[in-house]
LUMKE-212653 format. One line per 10 residues: their letters; for each residue z, y, x of C-alpha. Coordinates in pm, 1 decimal, decimal comma, m for minus. Example, Ala and Ser with C-alpha at 12.3 -4.5 7.8 and 13.67 -1.06 7.14 Angstrom:
BEGIN
AS	780,0/m450,0/1230,0 ~ 714,0/m106,0/1367,0
//
This chain:
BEGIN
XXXXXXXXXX	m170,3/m433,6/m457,3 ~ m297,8/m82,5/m529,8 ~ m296,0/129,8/m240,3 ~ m64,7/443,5/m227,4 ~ m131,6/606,4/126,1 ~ 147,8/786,2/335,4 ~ m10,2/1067,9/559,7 ~ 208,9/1176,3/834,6 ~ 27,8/1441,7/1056,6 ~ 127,3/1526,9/1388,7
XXXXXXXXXX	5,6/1829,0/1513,1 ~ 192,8/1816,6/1820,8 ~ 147,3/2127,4/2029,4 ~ 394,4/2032,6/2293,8 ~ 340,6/2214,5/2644,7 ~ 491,7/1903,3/2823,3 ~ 187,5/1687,9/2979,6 ~ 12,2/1399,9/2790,9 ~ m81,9/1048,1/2920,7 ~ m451,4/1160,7/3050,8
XXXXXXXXXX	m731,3/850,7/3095,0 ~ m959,3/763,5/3325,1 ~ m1206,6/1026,2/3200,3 ~ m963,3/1288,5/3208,1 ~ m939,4/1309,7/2849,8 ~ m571,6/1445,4/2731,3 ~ m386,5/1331,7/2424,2 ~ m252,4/1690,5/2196,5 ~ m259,5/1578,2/1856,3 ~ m174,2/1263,1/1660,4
XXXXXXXXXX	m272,1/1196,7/1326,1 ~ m82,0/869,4/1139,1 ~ m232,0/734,5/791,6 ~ m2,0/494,6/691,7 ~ 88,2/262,2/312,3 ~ 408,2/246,2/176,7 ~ 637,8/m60,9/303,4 ~ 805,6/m340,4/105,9 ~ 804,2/m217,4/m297,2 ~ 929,4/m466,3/m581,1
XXXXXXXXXX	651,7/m601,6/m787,0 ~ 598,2/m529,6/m1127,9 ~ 685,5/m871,6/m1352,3 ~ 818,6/m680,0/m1649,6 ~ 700,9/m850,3/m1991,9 ~ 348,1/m769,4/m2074,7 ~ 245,7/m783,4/m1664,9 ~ m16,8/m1026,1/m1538,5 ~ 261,5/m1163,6/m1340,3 ~ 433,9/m1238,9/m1699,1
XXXXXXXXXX	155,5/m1345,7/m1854,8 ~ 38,2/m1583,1/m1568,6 ~ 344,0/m1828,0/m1586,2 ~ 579,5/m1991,0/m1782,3 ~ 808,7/m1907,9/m1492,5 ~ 1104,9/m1671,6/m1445,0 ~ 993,2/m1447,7/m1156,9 ~ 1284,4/m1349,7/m915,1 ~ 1528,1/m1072,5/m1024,6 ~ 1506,6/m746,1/m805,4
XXXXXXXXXX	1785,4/m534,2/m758,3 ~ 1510,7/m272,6/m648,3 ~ 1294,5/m149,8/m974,1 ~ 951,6/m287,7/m1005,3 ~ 679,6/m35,1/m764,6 ~ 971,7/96,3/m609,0 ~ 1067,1/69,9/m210,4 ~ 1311,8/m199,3/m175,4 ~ 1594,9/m122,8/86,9 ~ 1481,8/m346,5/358,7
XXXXXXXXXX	1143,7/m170,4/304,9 ~ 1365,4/84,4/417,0 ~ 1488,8/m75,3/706,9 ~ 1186,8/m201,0/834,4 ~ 1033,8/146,8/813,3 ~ 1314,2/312,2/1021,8 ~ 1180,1/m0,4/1250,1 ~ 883,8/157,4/1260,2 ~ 971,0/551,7/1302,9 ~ 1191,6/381,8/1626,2
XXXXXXXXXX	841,9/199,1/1778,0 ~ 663,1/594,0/1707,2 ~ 915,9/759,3/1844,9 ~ 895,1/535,0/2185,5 ~ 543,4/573,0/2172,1 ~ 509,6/906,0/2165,1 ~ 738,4/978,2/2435,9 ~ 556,7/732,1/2635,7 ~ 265,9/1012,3/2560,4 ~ 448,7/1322,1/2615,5
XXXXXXXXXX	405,8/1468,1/2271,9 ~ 781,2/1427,0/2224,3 ~ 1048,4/1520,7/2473,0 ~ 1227,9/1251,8/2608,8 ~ 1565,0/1394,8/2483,1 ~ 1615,2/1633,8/2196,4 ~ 1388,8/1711,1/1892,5 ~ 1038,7/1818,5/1870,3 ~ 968,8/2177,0/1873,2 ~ 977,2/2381,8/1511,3
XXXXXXXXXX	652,9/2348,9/1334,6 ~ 499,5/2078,5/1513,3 ~ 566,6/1782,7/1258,7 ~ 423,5/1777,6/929,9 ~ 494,5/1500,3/716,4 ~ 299,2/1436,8/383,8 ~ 349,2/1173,2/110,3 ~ 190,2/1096,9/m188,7 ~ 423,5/1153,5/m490,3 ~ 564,3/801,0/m583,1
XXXXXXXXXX	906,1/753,7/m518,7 ~ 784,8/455,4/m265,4 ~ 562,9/673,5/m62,8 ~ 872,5/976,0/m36,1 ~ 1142,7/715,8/56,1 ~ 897,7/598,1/274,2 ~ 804,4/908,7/472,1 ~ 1175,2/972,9/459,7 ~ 1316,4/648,3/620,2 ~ 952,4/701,1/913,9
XXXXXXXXXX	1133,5/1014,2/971,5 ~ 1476,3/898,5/1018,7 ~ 1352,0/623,5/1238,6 ~ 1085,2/886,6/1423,7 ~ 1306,0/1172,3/1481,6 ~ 1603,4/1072,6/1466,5 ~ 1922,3/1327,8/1371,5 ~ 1623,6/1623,0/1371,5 ~ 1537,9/1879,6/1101,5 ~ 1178,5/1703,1/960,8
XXXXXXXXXX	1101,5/1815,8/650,9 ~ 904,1/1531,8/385,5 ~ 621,2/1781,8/232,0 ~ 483,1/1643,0/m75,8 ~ 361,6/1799,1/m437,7 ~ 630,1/1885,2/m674,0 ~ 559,9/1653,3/m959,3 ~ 672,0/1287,9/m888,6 ~ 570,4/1011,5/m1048,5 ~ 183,7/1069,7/m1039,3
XXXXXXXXXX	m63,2/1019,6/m762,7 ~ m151,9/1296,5/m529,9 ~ m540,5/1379,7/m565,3 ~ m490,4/1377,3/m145,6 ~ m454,3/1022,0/m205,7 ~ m593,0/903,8/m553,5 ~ m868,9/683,7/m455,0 ~ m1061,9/776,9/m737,1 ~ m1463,1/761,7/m792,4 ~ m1530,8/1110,3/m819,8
XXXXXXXXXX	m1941,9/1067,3/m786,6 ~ m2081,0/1023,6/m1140,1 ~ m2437,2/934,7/m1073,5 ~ m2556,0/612,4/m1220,7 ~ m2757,1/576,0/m882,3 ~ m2413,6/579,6/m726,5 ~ m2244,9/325,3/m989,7 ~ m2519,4/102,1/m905,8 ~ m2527,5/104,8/m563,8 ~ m2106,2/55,4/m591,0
XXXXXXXXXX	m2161,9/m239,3/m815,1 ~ m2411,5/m430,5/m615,6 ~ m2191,3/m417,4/m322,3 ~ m1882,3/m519,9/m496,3 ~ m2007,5/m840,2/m675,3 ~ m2212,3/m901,3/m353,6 ~ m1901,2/m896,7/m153,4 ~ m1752,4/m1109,6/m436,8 ~ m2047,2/m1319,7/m450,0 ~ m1974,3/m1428,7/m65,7
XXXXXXXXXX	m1551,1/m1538,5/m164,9 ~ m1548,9/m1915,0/m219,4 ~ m1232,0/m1905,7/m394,9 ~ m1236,8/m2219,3/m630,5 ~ m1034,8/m2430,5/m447,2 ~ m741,0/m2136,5/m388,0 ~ m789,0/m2069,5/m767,8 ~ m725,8/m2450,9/m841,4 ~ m393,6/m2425,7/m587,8 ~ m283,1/m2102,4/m764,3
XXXXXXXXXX	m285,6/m2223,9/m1049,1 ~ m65,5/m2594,3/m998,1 ~ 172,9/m2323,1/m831,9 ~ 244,1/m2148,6/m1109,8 ~ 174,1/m2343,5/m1396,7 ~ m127,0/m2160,2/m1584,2 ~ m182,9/m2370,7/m1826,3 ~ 138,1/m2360,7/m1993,3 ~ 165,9/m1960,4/m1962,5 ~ 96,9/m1714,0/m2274,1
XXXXXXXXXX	m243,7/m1584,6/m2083,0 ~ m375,8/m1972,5/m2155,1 ~ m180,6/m2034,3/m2490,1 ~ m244,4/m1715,5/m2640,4 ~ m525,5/m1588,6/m2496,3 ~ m733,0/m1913,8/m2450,2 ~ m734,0/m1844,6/m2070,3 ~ m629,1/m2126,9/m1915,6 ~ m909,6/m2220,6/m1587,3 ~ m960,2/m1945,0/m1295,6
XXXXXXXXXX	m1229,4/m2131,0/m1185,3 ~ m1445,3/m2118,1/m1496,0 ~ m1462,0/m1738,5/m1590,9 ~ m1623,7/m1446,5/m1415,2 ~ m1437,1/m1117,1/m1254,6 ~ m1607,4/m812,5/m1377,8 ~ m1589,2/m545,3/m1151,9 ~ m1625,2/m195,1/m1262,8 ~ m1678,0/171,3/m1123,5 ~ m1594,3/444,6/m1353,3
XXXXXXXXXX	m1618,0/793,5/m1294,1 ~ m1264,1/954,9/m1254,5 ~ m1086,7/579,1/m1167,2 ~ m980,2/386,3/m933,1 ~ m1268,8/84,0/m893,0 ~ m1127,1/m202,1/m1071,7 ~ m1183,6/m551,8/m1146,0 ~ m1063,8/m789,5/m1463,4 ~ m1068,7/m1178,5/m1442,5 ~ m909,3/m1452,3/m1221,3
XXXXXXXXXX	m977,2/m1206,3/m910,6 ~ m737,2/m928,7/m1062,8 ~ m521,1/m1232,0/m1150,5 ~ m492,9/m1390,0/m816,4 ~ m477,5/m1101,7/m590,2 ~ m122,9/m959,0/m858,3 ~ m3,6/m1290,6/m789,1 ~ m34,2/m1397,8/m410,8 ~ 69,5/m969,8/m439,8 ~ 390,2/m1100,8/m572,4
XXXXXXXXXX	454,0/m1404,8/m362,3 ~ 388,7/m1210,4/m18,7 ~ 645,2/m912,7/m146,3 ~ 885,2/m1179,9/m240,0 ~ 841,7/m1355,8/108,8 ~ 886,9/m1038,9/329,9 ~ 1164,2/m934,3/101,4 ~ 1343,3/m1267,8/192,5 ~ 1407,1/m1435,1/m101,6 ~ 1357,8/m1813,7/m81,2
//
């Protein structure tokens, strides 16, 4: 699952006082990093998720990549735990809203990180006037959050390489590859009829490190990780 990043900051300049430690140490400023919650996978025709099975994946009423509405819920879950939290802290008043200007909320521009931040915020500060900052064009990651190789030295795509496949090197995934596979039915989807793919276990993932994208790999790792991807979404999302 590709990572798109929700950054909430909390520059929260209450004059209230904050939980202090042992050391003496005072809490003034929070700073959340959070993902998006539950999104819809993408199993439109073409996908690896097509491709991978002969199988009908589950319809979504929620498009694919976009938050589902208990992804919703289960955010505002979340904003409630925060909001407990940080009145536990003293950065928020126990009653009321927090003070103008002391919230700053910041999504990346996909529709799943905005509802996101939205439904945090509903759950966080509840009934108050917090404002969901992100850049005007939607539909195309924010370079705040586009995890992007932006170092172009070969020295660099070495280095990145070698500890990538050593990493992979150190997965003993055979046996999880052979399971996937019964599970879905590989060898009688188009990826091993029409492409000649047809055994996770016997090809290589490539992994790659291009200036300017997102590091990537192709072969039964890319495979596997959109798949158990999908059946994790569709577990959390409830379906049976």
């Amino acid at each position: 699952m590709r990572k798109k990043t929700l950054l909430l900051c909390l520059p929260l300049l209450f004059t209230g006082n904050a939980l202090a430690d042992a050391g003496g140490y005072q809490l003034e400023q929070v700073l959340v990093m959070s993902r998006h919650n539950l999104r819809a996978p993408l199993a439109n025709n073409g996908s690896v998720l097509a491709q991978s099975t002969p199988k009908a994946w589950p319809a979504w009423e929620t498009p694919g990549g976009q938050l589902t509405t208990k992804g919703g819920v289960l955010e505002v879950y979340m904003g409630h735990y925060f909001n407990a939290w940080l009145k536990q802290t003293g950065l928020l008043p126990q009653e009321g809203c927090p003070t103008a200007g002391s919230v700053y909320v910041y999504a990346n521009s996909l529709q799943r990180t905005v509802a996101t931040a939205q439904f945090f915020s509903n759950g966080a500060f509840p009934g108050c006037d917090v404002s969901v900052h992100h850049q005007d064009k939607m539909g195309e990651m924010d370079p705040t959050f586009n995890p992007i190789i932006t170092d172009t030295s070969e020295a660099f795509n070495q280095q990145a390489l070698a500890a990538m496949n050593a990493a992979l090197g150190s997965l003993k995934l055979d046996a999880s590859y052979q399971q996937l596979a019964k599970i879905i039915d590989y060898k009688d989807s188009a990826a091993c009829k029409t492409d000649k793919h047809c055994d996770l276990t016997k090809e290589a993932s490539v992994m790659s490190a291009v200036p300017g994208k997102e590091p990537g790999v192709t072969g039964p790792l890319r495979v596997g990780n959109s798949l158990v991807d999908a059946f994790m979404l569709q577990y959390y999302e409830g379906f049976p």
